[in-house]
C-alpha positions as MATLAB code, in Angstrom:
seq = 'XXXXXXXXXXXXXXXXXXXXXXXXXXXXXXXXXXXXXXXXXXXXXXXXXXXXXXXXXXXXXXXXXXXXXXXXXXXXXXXXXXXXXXXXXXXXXXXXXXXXXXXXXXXXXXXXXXXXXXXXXXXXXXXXXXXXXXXXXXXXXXXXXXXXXXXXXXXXXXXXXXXXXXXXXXXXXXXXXXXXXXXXXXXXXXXXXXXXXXXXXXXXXXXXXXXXXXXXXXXXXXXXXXXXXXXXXXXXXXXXXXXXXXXXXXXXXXXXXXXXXXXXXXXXXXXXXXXXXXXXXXXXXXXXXXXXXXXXXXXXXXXXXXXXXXXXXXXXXXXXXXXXXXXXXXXXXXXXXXXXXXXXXXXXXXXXXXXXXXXXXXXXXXXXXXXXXXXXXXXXXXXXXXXXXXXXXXXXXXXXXXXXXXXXXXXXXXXXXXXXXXXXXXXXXXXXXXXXXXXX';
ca = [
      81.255   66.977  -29.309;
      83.526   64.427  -27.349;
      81.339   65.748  -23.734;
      78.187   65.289  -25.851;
      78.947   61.795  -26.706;
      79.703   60.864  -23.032;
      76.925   62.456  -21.551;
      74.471   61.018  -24.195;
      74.049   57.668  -22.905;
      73.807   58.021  -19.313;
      71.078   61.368  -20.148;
      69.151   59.174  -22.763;
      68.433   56.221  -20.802;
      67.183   57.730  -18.069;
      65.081   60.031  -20.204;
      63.955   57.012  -22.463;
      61.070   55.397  -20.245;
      59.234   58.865  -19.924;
      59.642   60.146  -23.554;
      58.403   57.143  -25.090;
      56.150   54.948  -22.904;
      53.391   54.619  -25.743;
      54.175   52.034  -28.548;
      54.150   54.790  -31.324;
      55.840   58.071  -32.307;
      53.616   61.071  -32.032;
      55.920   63.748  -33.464;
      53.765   66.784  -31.863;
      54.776   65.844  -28.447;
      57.857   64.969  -28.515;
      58.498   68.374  -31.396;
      57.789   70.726  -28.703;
      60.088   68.367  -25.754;
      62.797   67.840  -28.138;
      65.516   69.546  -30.370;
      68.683   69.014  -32.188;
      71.678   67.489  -30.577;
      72.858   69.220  -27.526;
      74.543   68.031  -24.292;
      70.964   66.961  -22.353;
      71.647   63.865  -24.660;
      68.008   64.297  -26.797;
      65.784   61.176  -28.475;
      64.729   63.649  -31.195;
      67.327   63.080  -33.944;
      67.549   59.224  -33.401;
      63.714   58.911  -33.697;
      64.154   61.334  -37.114;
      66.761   59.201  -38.770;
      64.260   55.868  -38.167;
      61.631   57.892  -39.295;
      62.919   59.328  -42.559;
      64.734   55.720  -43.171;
      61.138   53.366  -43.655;
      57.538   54.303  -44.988;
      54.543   54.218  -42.899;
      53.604   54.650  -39.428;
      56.206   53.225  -36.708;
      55.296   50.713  -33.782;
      58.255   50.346  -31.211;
      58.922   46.933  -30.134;
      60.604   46.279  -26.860;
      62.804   42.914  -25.677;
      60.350   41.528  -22.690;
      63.890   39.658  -20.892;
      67.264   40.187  -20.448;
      69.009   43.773  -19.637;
      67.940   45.810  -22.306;
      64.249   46.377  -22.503;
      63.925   49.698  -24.780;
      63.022   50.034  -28.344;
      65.722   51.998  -28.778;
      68.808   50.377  -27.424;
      72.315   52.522  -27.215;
      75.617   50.528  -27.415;
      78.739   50.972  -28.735;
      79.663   48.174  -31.166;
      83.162   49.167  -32.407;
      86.344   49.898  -30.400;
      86.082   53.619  -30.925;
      83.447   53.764  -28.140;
      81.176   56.042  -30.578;
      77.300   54.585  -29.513;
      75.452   53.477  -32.185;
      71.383   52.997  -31.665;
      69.665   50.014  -32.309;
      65.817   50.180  -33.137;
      62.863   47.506  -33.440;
      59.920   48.450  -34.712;
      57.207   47.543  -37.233;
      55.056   49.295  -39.063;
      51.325   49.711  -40.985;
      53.088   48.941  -44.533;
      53.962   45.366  -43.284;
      52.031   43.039  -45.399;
      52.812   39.985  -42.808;
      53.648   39.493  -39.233;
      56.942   41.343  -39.877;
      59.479   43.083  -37.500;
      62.206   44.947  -38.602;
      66.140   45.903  -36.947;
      67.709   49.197  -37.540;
      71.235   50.252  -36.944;
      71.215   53.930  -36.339;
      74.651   55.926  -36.144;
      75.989   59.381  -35.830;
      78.129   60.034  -38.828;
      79.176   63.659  -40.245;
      77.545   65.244  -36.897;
      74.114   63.432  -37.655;
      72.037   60.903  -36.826;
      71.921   57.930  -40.017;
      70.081   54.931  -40.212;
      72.934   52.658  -42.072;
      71.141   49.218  -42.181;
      67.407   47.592  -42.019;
      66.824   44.183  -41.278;
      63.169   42.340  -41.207;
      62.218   39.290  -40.266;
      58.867   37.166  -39.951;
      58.011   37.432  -35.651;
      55.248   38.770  -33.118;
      57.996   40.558  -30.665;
      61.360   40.650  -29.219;
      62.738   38.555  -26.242;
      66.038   39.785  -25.494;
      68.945   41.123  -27.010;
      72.573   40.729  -26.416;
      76.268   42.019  -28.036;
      79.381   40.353  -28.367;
      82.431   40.728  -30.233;
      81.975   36.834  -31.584;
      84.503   37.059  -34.814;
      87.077   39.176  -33.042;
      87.023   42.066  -35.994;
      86.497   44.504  -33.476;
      83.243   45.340  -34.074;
      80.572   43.401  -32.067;
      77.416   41.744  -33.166;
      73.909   41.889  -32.174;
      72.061   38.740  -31.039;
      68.408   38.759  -31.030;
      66.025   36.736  -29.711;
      62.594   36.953  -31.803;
      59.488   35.874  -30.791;
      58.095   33.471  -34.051;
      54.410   32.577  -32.618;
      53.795   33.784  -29.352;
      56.662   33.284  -26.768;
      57.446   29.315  -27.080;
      58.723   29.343  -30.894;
      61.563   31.498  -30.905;
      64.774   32.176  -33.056;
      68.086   33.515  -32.739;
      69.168   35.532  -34.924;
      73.241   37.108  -34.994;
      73.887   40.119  -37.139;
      76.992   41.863  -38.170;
      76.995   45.205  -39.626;
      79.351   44.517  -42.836;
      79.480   46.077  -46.236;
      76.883   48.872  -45.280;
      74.138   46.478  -44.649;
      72.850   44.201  -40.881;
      73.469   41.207  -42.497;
      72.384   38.004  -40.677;
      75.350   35.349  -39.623;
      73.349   32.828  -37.814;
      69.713   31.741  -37.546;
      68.311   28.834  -35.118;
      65.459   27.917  -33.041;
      66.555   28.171  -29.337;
      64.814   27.618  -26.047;
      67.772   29.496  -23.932;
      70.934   30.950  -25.906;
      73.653   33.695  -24.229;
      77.148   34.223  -25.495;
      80.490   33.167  -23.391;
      84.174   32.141  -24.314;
      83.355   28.313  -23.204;
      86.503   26.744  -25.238;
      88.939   29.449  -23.351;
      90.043   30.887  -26.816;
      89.603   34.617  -25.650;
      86.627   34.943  -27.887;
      83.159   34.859  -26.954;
      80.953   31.751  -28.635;
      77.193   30.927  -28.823;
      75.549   28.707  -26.644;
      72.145   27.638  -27.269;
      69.930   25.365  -25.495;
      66.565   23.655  -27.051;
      64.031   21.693  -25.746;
      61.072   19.746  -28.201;
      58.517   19.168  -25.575;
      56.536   17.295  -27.833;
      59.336   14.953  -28.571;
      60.891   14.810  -25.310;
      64.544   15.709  -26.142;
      67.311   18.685  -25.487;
      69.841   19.702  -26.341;
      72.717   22.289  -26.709;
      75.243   23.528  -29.142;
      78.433   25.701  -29.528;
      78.645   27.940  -32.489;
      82.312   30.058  -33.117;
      82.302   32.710  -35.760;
      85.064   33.675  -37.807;
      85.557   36.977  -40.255;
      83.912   34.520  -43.174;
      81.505   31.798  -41.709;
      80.401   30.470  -39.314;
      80.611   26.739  -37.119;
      79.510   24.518  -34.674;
      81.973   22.961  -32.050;
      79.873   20.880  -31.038;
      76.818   19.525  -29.658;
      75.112   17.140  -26.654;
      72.058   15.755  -25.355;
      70.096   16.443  -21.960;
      67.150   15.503  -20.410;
      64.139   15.696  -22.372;
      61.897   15.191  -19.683;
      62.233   18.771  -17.876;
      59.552   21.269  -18.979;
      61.343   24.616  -19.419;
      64.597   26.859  -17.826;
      66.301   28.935  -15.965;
      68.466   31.946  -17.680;
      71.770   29.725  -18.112;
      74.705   30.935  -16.153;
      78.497   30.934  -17.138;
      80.665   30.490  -14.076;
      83.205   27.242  -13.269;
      83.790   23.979  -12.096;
      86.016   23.928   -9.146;
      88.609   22.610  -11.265;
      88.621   25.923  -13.003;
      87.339   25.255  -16.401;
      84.434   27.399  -17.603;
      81.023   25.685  -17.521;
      77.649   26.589  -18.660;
      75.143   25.650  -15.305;
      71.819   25.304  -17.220;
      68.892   25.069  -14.200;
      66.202   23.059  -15.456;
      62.513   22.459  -14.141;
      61.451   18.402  -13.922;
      57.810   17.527  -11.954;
      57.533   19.193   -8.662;
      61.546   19.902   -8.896;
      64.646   20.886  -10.651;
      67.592   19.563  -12.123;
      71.010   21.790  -13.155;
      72.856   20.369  -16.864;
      76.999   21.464  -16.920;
      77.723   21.720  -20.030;
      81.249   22.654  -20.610;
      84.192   22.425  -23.845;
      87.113   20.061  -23.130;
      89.077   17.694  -26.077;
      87.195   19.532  -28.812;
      83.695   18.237  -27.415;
      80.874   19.655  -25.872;
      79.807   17.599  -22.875;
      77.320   17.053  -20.481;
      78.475   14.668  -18.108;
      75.370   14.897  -16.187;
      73.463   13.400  -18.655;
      72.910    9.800  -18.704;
      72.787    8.412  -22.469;
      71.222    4.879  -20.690;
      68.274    6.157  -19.327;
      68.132    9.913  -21.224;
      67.756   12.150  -17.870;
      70.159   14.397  -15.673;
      69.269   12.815  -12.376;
      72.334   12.930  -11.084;
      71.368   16.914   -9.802;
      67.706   16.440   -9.589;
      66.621   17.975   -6.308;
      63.213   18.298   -5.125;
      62.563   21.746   -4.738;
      62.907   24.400   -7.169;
      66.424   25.791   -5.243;
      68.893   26.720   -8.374;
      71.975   26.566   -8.281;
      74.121   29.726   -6.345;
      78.015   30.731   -6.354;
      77.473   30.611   -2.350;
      81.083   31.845   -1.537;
      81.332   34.255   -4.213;
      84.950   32.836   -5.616;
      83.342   32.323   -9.288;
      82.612   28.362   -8.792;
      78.896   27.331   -8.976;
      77.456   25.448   -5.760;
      74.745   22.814   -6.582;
      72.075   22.742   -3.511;
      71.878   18.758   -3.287;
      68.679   17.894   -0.696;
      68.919   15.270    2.045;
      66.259   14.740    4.230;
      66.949   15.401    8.046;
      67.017   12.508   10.220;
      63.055   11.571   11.051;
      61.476   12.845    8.466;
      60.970    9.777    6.814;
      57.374   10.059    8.552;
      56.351   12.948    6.405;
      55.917   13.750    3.277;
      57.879   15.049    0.997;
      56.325   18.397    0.983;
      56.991   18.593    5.056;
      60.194   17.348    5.028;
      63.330   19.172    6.228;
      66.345   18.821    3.996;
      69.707   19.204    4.806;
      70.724   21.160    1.897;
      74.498   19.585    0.696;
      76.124   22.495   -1.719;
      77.950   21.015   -3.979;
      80.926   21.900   -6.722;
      81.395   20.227   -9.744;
      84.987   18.688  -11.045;
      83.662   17.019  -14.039;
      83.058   13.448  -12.658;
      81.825   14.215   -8.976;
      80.020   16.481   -6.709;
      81.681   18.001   -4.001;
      80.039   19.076   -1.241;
      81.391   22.420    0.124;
      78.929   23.525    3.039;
      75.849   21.886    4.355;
      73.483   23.930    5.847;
      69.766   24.399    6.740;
      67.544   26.707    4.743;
      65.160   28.773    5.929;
      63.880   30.645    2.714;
      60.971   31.863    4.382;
      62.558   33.533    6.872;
      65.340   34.544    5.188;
      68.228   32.836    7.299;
      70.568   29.496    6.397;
      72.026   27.701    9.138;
      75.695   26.029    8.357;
      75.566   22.659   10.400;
      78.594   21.969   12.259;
      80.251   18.452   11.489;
      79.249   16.810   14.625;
      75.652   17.891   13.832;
      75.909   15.648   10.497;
      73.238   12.787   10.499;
      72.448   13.037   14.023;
      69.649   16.301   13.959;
      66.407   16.604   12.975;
      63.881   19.943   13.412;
      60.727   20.290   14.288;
      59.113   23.317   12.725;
      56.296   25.905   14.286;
      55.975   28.013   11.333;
      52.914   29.922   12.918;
      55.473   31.244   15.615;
      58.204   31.353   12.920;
      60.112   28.835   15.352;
      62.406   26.153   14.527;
      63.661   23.555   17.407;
      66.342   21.327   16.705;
      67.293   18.595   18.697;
      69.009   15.169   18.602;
      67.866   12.102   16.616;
      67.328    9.311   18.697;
      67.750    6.348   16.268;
      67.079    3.491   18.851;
      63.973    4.851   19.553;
      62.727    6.743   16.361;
      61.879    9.592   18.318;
      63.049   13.748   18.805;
      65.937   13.267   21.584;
      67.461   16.054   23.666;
      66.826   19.572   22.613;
      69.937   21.805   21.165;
      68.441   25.412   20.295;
      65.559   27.292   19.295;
      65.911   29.758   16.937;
      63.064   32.056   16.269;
      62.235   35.567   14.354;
      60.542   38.060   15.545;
      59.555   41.485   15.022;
      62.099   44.420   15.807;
      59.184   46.701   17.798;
      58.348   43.857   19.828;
      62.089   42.760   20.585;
      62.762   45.944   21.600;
      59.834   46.658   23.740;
      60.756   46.930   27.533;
      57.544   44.585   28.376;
      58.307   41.428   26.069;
      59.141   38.427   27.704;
      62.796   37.068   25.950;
      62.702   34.490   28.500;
      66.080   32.344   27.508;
      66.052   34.205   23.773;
      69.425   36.337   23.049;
      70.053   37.954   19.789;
      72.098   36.577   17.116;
      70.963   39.377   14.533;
      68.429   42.057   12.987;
      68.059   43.337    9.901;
      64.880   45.055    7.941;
      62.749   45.394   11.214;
      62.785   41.647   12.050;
      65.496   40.059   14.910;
      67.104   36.692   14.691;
      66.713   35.430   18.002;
      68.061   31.769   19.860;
      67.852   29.843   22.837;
      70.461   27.207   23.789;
      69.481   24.019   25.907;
      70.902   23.058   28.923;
      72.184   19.998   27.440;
      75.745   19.625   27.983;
      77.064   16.581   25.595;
      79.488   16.896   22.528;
      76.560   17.814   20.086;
      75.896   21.587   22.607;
      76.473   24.548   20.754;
      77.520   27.905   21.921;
      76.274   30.912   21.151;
      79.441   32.756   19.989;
      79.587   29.133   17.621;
      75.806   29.480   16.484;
      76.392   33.249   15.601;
      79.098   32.160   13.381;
      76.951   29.147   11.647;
      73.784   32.047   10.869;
      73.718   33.278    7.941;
      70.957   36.324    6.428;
      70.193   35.233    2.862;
      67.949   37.469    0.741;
];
């Protein structure tokens, strides 16, 4: 039984997407696919135990975000490591727009449906678990579709007393859960935006065995029109943040929202003038752990030197990555991005202010040279840098002319050519293979 139990999840996930990629149950093909529990880890007595627990004919629902996106969801909530199911599902009986929840567990070597909750909503958006009251057992967080896919609520169930009962219900733009007061116990963030009346905001709910509270609560900017998946990571001090990416006109903007002195704070909100422009950035960019040591970099934009001639949709930013202490940003590497093809350059200090780049994306060329600030003009060149394709790198007939290689990857070569300038500002090629970076 123990084998059966191990094997089940890995066998029924995999086997999920084929066995039930319609939105209903037809029992006479999956009858003659399935039987009783045995070690191939089968859908048939899970689907049986929904069945026989509700009248009328079943609809799946699946979550359209997040990590789990089946109608049946496997997870063990308590510390015994036994996986329960978790269903959602309508059906024809449903007078009104009306989903339902359904814990499913294997008790007394069967499949049982031990709770039912319903609620008035169109679908699912995602789904998450999390021990929030410490009792051991976790509870299910669901994000339901109202109308459509703007009103949506939150709603946190705990499987107590033999029923799903519901612990928490709000409207929420954004919501995850994370230990953001550094109690050892997972909380509720949730973010929500009122378009129509321009505001945000976020809050911090803590559970306990008997209610439920908030810690607290701030404003952001109310101007920004929707967001990014909020990310838990840190401020370079070390305390646990919450970097909320936000979209604002043509750009974006990242909230930190963090718990320190009993208060939830946003220091990057400005109460005066009721925006976050301290992080605004014009490009959609979000923010990136860039070093991979668990503190979030901010990609701050300043324009190269020159480009004041363009606009800002040709201009070529020096992107400034910045960590957060909870008063300043601090940049930690600057460096030139070249999302389109798929390379950052890290600009070396004497490079700082005194470069500017002169694009030829038809030849997927960049040139960077000297500013000269007396005259306003492109001074000496420094390097080329161009991509091109691995077959034609490697062919014995093309012309590399001054090109060497800095790097390939996925049938394209990073190639370079250094000037024969010779003041402080040249660069070597060993020191421009150590600036280049590959970014997917």
């Amino acid at each position: 039984m123990k084998n059966w139990k191990k094997s089940f999840l890995c066998v029924l996930c995999a086997g999920l997407c084929g066995i039930l990629s319609g939105c209903q149950f037809v029992a006479s093909n999956v009858d003659s696919l399935l039987s009783p529990p045995k070690p191939t880890g089968d859908l048939y007595p899970i689907q049986r135990a929904l069945e026989q627990s509700v009248s009328g004919e079943i609809t799946l629902k699946y979550p359209t975000e997040g990590d789990y996106r089946s109608a049946f969801i496997l997870e063990p909530l308590t510390e015994s490591g036994a996986v329960d199911a978790i269903a959602f599902y309508s059906t024809t009986l449903d007078k009104a727009v009306t989903m339902h929840i359904n814990l499913i567990r294997y008790i007394d070597e069967k499949w049982v449906s031990v709770g039912d909750a319903s609620i008035v909503a169109s679908g699912v958006e995602k789904v998450l678990f999390s021990d929030l009251d410490g009792d051991g057992t976790k509870e299910i967080l669901v994000g339901w579709n109202i109308f459509g896919t703007v009103d949506k609520q939150l709603s946190v169930y705990s499987y107590k007393d033999g029923a799903l009962q519901p612990r928490l219900q709000e409207k929420y733009t954004e919501f995850l859960s994370c230990d953001l007061n550094e109690d050892q116990r997972d909380e509720v963030f949730l973010a929500t935006l009122n378009s129509s009346d321009k505001t945000a905001s976020a809050k911090l709910y803590t559970f306990t065995g008997t209610g439920v509270s908030e810690l607290g609560n701030c404003q952001m900017d109310g101007g920004v029109t929707s967001y990014n998946t909020p990310i838990v990571s840190r401020l370079s001090t070390g305390r646990t943040a919450v970097f909320l990416d936000a979209f604002k006109g043509t750009g974006m903007l990242t909230e930190i929202i963090y718990f320190e002195n009993n208060q939830l704070k946003d220091p990057i909100y400005n109460p005066e003038t009721r925006e976050s422009g301290r992080t605004y950035r014009p490009s959609t960019v979000s923010c990136t752990d860039i070093d991979a040591n668990n503190i979030m970099e901010l990609p701050m934009l300043e324009p190269l030197a020159g480009m004041e001639q363009y606009s800002e949709a040709d201009r070529v930013y020096v992107t400034k990555w910045c960590a957060f202490n909870g008063k300043d940003l601090l940049v930690v590497r600057s460096a030139i991005m070249n999302y389109l093809d798929g390379y950052a350059l890290n600009l070396p200090d004497r490079w700082k202010g005194v470069i500017t780049m002169t694009r030829r994306t038809e030849d997927r060329l960049r040139i960077i040279s000297l500013w000269d600030a007396e005259q306003s003009a492109v001074g000496a060149e420094l390097v080329r840098i161009q991509v091109v394709s691995e077959n034609d790198w490697d062919s014995p007939t093309y012309d590399r002319k001054a090109f060497f290689e800095i790097t390939r990857g996925d049938g394209i070569v990073y190639v370079a050519a250094i000037s024969s300038y010779t003041g402080s500002e040249r660069i070597t090629a060993d020191e421009l293979k150590k600036c280049f970076e590959r970014i997917g």
